[in-house]
C-alpha positions, 0 to 999 in steps of 0.5 A: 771077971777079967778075960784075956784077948789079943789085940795087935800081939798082945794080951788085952783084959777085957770084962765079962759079966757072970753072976756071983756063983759063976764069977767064982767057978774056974770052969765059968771063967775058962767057958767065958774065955772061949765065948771069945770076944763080944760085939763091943769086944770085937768094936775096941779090936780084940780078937779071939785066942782060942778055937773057934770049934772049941767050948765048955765040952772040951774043959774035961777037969778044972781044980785049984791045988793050992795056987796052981789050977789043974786044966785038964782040955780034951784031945780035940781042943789040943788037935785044933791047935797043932798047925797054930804058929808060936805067936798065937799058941803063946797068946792061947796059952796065956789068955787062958793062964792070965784068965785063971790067975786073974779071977781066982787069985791062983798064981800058975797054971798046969796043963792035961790034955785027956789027963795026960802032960803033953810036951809039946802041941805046935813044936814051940811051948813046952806044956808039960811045965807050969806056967806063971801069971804073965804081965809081960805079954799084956798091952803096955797101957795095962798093969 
């Protein structure tokens, strides 16, 4: 599958290898994620976007309703990311929206947090909204 990184600011599609079954599961995709970057990954500049602290226990619900999927993260994952600036809050974002929309052919993604809409998290991205698969944050050299 194609997971999304940071490198220099920008998105960067980076390749994870899952077996067929795992490839196709939303939870997989979004666990793979949170592994962040490989040895290679980390030797071609990539960098994580989410929290270290944070893993596959934190995705509470994951679900495609029609081509939206419904992300459901635990309280703690939101805590983790309440001091993040808007630089890396908006990478966090959409590492995980351009993750999703990319290996599952959805086209936006909705956001819970312990099965609430929170509005805000850092102050800077209203998350109570839907957010579309977004190109324009993603490294001029791909797509």
């Amino acid at each position: 599958i194609t997971v999304y990184f940071a490198r220099e600011g920008k998105l960067a599609p980076a390749e994870k290898n899952l077996d067929r079954e795992q490839a196709d599961s939303l939870r997989a995709q979004l666990a793979s994620l949170m592994e962040g970057p490989g040895p290679q990954d980390f030797a071609e500049g990539l960098e994580a976007t989410l929290p270290a602290d944070c893993g596959e226990e934190d995705i509470l619900g994951i679900a495609l309703e029609g081509d939206v999927v419904l992300v459901n993260l635990s309280e703690s994952f939101r805590s983790e990311i309440q001091s993040w600036g808007r630089e890396r809050e908006t990478l966090l974002c959409y590492s995980m929206v351009n993750t999703l929309c990319q290996s599952s052919g959805a086209r936006r993604v909705c956001f819970f947090f312990e099965g609430e809409q929170v509005e805000y998290i850092s102050g800077t991205i209203y998350w109570a909204g839907v957010f579309d698969y977004n190109t324009g944050l993603c490294e001029e050299s791909f797509g």
